[in-house]
N, C-alpha and C positions, 0 to 999 in steps of 0.2 A: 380234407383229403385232397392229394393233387392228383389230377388227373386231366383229360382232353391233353388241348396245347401248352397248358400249362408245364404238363408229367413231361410231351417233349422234348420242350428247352431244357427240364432238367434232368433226362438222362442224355441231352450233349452236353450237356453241361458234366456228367459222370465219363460220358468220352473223352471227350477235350482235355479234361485236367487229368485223368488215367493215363491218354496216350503223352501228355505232357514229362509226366511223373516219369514215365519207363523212360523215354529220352534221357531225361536230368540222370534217372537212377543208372542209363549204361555208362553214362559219361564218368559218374561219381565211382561207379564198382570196376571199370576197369579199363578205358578209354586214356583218361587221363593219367591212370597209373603206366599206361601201354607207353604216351605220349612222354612222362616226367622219365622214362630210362633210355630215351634215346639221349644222343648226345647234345647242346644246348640247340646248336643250327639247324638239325633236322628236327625238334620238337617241334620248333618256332617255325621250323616253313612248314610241315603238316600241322600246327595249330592253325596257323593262317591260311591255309585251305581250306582245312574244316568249317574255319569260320566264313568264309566266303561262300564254298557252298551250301553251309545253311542256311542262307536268305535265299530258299527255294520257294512257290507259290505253295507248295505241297507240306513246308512244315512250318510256314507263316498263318495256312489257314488253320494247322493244328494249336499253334501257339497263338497268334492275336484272335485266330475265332473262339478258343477258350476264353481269353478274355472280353468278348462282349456278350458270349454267353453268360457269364458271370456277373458282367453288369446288369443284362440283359433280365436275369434273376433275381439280383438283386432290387432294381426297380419294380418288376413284378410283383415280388414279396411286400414290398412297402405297399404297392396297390393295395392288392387283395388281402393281405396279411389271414392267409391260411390259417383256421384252426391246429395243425397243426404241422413242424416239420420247419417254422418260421425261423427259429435260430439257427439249424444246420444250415438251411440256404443264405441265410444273411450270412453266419460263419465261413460255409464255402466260399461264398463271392472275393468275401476278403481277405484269406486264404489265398488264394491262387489271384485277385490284384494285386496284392498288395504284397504278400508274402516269394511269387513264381515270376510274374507278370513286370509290377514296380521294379521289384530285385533284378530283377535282370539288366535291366532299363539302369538302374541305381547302380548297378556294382560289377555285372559281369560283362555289358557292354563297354564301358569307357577303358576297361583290362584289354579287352581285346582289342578297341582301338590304339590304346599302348602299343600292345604288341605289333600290333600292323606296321604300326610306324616304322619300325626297327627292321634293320637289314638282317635276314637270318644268321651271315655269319660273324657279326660285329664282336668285340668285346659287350657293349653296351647290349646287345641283343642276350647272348652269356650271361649277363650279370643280372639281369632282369628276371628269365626265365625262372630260375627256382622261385621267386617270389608269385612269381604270375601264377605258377602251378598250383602252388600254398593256398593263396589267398580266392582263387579265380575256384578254384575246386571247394574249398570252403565255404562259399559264396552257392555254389552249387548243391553242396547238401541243403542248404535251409529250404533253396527252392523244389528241391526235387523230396522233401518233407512238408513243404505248403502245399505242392501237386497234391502230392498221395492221401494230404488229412483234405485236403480240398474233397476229392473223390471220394473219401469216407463220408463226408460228412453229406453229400448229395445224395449219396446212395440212401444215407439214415435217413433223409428227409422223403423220399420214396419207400420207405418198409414202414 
């Protein structure tokens, strides 16, 4: 059974990648569809706000603190290796690093650095955008489906 400090870590561990998930999930359902019907220059200069102002203290500690949570559990679990609830937490962990975490780092950061780059009313800015949107949003369901099975599968490891 987990419980003490162990229990915890891993209901932040059920916050972290929850509040992760809702993020990912408003961007996926209707953020980026809001963003993909302006016209190419105004996507592109609110997408690169948006992305600027999300490297805020307040949603780096929801986003990199899920991820040493995760580590953080997962290390624990190899410790102690709980009679049970061991695989959801190992699954979690890797889940949300590997699947939320890595991914973002892997795929939807170097997108946005793309986009950065580019002057919003360029041709080149234009011709980029529908791709970015595609692919960047794309990129974004899997992680915002790693968050949410991440937090299932923490939650199981607590019931």
């Amino acid at each position: 059974m987990i419980d003490g400090p162990y229990e915890v870590l891993v209901l932040l561990g059920v916050l972290g990648t929850g509040l992760a998930a809702g993020v990912f999930c408003g961007f996926s359902a209707f953020v980026m569809r809001g963003l993909a019907a302006l016209p190419p220059a105004q996507g592109v200069a609110a997408m690169n706000a948006i992305n600027r102002a999300a490297v805020t203290p307040a949603f780096m500690l929801v986003f990199a603190g899920a991820a040493v949570v995760s580590a953080l559990i997962a290390v624990v679990t190899f410790v102690v290796w709980p009679d049970e609830g061991t695989a959801q937490l190992l699954l979690g962990s890797a889940l949300y690093l590997f699947g939320s975490f890595g991914l973002t780092l892997a795929a939807n950061v170097p997108r946005n650095e793309a986009l950065a780059a580019l002057e919003p009313g360029t041709p080149e800015a234009a011709a980029y955008w529908p791709a970015y949107v595609r692919e960047w949003t794309r990129w974004n369901h899997v992680r915002t489906l790693a968050s949410a099975a991440a937090t299932v599968a923490y939650a199981l490891a607590l019931s």
